[in-house]
N, C-alpha and C positions, 0 to 999 in steps of 0.2 A: 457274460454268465447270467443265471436264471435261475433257482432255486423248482424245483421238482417236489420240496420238503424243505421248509424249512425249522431251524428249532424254536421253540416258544420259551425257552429258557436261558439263560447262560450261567453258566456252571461259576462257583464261586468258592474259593480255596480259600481263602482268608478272610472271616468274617471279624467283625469287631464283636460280636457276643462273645466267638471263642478265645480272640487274643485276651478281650475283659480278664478272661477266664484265666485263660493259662497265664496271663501277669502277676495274678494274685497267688495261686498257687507256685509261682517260681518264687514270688515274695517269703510266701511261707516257708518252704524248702530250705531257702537261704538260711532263716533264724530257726528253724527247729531241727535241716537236717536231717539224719536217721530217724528221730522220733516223728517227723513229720511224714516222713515217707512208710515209715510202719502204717500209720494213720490212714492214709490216702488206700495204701494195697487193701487193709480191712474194707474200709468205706467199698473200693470200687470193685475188689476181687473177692472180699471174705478170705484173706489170704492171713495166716496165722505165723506162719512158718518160716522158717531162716529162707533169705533170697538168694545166695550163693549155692548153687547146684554141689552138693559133696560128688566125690569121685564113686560113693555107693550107690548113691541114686539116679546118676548120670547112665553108670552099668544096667541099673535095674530097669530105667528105663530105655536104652540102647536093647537090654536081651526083648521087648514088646514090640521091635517094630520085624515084621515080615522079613526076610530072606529079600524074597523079589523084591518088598520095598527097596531095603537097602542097597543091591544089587544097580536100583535105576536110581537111585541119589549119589551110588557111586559113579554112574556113568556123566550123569548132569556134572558131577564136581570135576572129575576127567575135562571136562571139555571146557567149563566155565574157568576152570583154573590153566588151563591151556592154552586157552586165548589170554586172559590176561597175562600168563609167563611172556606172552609174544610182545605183549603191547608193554610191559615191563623191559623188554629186551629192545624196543625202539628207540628209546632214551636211554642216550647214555653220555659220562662225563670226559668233558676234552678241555683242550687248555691251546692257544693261538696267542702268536703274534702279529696282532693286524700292524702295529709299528715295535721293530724288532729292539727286544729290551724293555718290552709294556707285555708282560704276559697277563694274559685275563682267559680265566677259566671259567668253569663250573663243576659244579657238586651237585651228585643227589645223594637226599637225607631224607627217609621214608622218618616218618610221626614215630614218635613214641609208644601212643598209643590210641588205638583205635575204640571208636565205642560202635555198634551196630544194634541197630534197632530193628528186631522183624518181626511183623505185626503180627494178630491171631485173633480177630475179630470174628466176623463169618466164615473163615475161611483158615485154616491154619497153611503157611505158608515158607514148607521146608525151603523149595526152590529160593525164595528171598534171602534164607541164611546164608545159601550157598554163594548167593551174587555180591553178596556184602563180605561176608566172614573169608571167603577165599581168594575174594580180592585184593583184600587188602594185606594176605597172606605173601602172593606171589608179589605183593610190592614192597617187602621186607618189612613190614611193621611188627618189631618185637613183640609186642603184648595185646590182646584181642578182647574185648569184653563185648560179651553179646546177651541180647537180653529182650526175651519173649514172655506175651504175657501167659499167667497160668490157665489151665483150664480144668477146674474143679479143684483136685487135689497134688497137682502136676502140670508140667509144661505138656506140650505135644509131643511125644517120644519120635517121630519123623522127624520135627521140627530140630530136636535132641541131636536126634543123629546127624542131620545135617551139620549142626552147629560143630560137631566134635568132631568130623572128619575133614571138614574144613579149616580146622584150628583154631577152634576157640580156646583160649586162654581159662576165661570164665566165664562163667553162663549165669547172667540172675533170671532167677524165675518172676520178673516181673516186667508189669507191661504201663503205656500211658506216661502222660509226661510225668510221673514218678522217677520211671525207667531213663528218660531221655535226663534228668537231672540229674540223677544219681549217677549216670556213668559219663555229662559233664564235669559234676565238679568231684568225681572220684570218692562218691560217700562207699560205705562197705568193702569198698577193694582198697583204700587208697589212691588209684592210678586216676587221676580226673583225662578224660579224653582230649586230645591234640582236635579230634574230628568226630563231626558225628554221621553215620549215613546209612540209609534205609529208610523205605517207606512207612507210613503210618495215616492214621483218621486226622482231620483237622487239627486238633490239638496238640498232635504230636508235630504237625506240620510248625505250627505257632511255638511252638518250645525248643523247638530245632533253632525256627529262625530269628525268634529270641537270644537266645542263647547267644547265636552267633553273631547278631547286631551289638551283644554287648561287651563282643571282643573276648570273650572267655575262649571261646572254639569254633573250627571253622564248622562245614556242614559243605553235603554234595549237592542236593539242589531243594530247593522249596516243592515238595509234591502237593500237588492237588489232586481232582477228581481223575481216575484213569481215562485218556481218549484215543482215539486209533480212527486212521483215516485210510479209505482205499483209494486209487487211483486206477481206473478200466475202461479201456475200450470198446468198441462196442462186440470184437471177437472173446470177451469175456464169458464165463459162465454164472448167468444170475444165482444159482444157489449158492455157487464157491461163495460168490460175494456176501451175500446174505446171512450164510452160516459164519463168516469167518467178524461180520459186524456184531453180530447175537454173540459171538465169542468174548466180546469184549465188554459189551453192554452189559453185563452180567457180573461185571467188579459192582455195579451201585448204581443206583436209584439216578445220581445226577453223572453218570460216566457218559460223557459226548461219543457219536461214532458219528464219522462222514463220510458220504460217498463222494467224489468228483470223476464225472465218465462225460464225453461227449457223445453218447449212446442215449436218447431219449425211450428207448426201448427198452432199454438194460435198465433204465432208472425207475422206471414203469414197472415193470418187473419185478425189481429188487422192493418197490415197494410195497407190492403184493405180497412178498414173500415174507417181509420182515413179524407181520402180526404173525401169522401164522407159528416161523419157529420161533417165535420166544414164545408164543402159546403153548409150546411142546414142551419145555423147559421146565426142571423139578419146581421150580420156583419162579413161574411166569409174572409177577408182579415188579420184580427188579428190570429185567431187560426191557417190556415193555415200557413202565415210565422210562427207562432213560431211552428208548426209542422214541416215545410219543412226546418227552419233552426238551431232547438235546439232539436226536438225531437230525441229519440233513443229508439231501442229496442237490448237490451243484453239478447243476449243466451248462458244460466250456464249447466252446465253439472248435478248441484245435487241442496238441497237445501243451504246445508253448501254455497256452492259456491255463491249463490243469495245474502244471508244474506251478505258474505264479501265485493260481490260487491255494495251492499245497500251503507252500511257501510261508504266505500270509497267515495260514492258518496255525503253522511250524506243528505240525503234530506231534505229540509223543510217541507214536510209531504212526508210520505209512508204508503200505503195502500197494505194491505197482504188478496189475495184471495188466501188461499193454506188451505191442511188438518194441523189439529194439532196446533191447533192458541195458546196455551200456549207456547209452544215451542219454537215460533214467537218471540211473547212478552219476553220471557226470553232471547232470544236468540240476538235480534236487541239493540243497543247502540249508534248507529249516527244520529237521526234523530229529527225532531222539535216534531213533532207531529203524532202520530201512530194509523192508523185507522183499526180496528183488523173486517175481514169476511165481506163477501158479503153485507151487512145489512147495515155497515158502508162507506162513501161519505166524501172526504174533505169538501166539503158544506154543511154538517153535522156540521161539528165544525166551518167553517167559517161563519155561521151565528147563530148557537143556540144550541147547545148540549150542551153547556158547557165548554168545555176544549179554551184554548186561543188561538185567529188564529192571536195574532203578533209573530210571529216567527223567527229563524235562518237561514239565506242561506248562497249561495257561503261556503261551508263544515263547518262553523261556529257551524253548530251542532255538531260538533266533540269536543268541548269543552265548549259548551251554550246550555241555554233549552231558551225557549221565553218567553214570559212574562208571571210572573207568579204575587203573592203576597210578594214573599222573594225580589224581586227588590226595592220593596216600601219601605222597610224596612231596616236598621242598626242594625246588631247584635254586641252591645257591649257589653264586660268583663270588670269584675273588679274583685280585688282583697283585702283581707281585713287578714293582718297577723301579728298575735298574737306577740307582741315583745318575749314573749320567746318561741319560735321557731325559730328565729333571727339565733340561733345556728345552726341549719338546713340549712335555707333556705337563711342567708345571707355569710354562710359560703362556702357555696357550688357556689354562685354569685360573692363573691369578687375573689375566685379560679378562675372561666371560665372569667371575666374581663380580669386578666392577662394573660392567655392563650392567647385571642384575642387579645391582648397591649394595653387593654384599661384602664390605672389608675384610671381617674377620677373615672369610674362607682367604680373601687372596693374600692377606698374611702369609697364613699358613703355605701357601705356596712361595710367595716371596721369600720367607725363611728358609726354604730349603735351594731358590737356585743364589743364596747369599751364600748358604754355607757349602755346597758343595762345584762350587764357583768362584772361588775369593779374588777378589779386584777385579773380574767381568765386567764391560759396557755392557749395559743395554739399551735397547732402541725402545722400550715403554718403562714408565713409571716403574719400579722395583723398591718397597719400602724398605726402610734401614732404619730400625729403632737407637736411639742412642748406646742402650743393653749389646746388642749385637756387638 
């Protein structure tokens, strides 16, 4: 492989300024709480105002958003909660005897309760409420807190709506690791969150995973910078490519796109093309840096080659314009989210087709999928055995005990094939306390 482009940057999601940062303020939170989080909304929003969304003003702003709007938040929610129904219906609990009289099952047990966080920075972002808030809906999770930050004197009334027709519980009007603390450790509502999941700016990244390092609650993946990578042959079409990279460069200043085509023509191409449309762009300053200083185009010698360098890269989404798209699909393992033929658009999925657009970056996909319905949820076993099978299965336990030098546990097993075994030989050690 050979680089056509390469980038002059590398993108960076977890800085030690911001962890500095959000340490201190998690610190503060902890010892002041509500009054601290009052503080921080004033400071960073100007925000005066009670944080629990009342049922009047939820109405008031629900009756602001457009018909059509609504109409296509309903559709996005239709199909985002559809799929996850499916992937909810994948898993399910069963109970075996791999040695009959040793029954061992399992249980699912969806959280308590959810927190969801969906950003509103540049960009307000209903489609997020709906990937988070009704996923975790269709995975049984009783109780929902979601919480967007305001904008002026109000949340984003789309962003409202989405949140309320996908089932939010409660909604705060607040945003920033205020928000991601407050619906950890259950300030305002009472309910502290089981989980926390939804995208956000660095900070929120850092307080998610904070948070979660210190065992309070889990969290769905550590976000950084948004990236998206194509994969094209040389029967490709350079503008599909070009407009569908400008697509995504357009989240931020340091959002990565890559190409990887064995097509030095198509690469050629595509990089003629790239100034140009982000120069078209309401806002040609965003897509361009993160063109001129993240983008890259790799040139592979085959397809094998593409695929490993995919791979390596694990993108948060990859998009495959090539022949033989089962192949693709069989073939690709590092990625968040995978958009199969010409047809298909990351903003396809990032606002309505269906499949989840909170995802894995920085190579994360290399050993994480995004959010799905299985986050929601706790799969626990149990086990239920027959005292006589004892003979089996506790004799075979108090052996591997000792092996590890663990007494106690093989006690505990010794104690049971004594007593439900009285005067048994055995052919290994079996302890017998004088008590017994």
């Amino acid at each position: 492989m050979r680089y056509l482009k390469q980038a002059t940057k590398s993108a960076e999601g977890n800085s030690r300024e911001a962890r500095a940062v959000v340490e201190q303020m998690l610190e503060d939170i902890r010892a002041g709480r509500e009054d601290t989080v009052r503080a921080l909304a004033r400071k960073f929003d100007k925000w005066e105002q009670e944080f629990i969304l009342s049922d009047a003003k939820r109405e008031e702003l629900i009756a602001m958003v457009p018909e059509s709007v609504k109409r296509d938040l309903e559709f996005a929610h239709r199909q985002v909660a559809g799929f996850a129904k499916a992937q909810r219906e994948s898993i399910g609990e069963f109970a075996t005897e791999v040695t009959p009289g040793v029954v061992l099952g399992q249980r699912i047990v969806p959280m308590d309760v959810a927190g969801c966080y969906v950003p509103g920075g540049r960009f307000a972002h209903a489609c997020s409420a709906i990937m988070s808030v009704a996923t975790a809906k269709a995975a049984g999770v009783p109780f929902i807190v979601a919480a967007t930050p305001p904008r002026g004197e109000h949340i984003d009334p789309a962003t409202c709506y989405a949140m309320h027709i996908s089932g939010a519980d409660i909604i705060l009007e607040m945003g920033g690791v205020q928000a991601i603390a407050s619906m950890a450790y259950g300030l305002f509502t009472g309910k502290p969150a089981n989980i926390l999941v939804g995208p956000g700016n660095a900070y929120v990244a850092e307080a998610k995973a904070l948070l979660s390092g210190s065992g309070l609650c889990g969290i769905d993946v550590f976000a950084g910078p948004t990236e998206s990578g194509i994969i094209a042959e040389g029967t490709a079409d350079p503008m599909t490519v070009a407009i569908d990279l400008v697509s995504q460069a357009e989240h931020g200043y340091n959002s990565p796109v890559w190409l990887f085509t064995t097509s030095e023509e198509l690469g050629n191409k595509v990089l003629e093309l790239m100034p140009k449309l982000c120069a078209d762009m309401p806002n040609p300053d965003v897509p361009l840096s993160a063109w001129r200083d993240y983008g890259e185009i790799v040139l592979c010698d085959d397809r094998e080659e593409m695929a490993a360098v995919s791979d390596h890269y694990a993108p948060e989404h990859i998009q495959v314009m090539a022949g033989d798209l089962d192949w693709w699909r069989a073939r690709l393992r590092c990625y968040g989210s995978l958009f199969l033929g010409e047809g298909s658009t990351v903003p396809h999925g990032d606002k309505c087709s269906g499949t989840n657009h909170i995802l894995p970056t920085r190579k994360a996909a290399c050993y994480s999928g995004g959010l799905n319905v299985h986050k929601f949820l706790k799969i626990c076993t149990y086990q239920h055995i027959d005292p006589d099978k004892n003979d089996v299965i506790g004799g075979t336990a108090s052996r591997l005990s000792r092996v590890e030098g663990m007494e106690g546990h093989a006690r505990a097993c010794d104690w049971r094939l004594r007593k439900f075994y009285p005067g048994r030989e055995w052919d290994f050690p079996v302890y017998e306390h004088p008590a017994y």
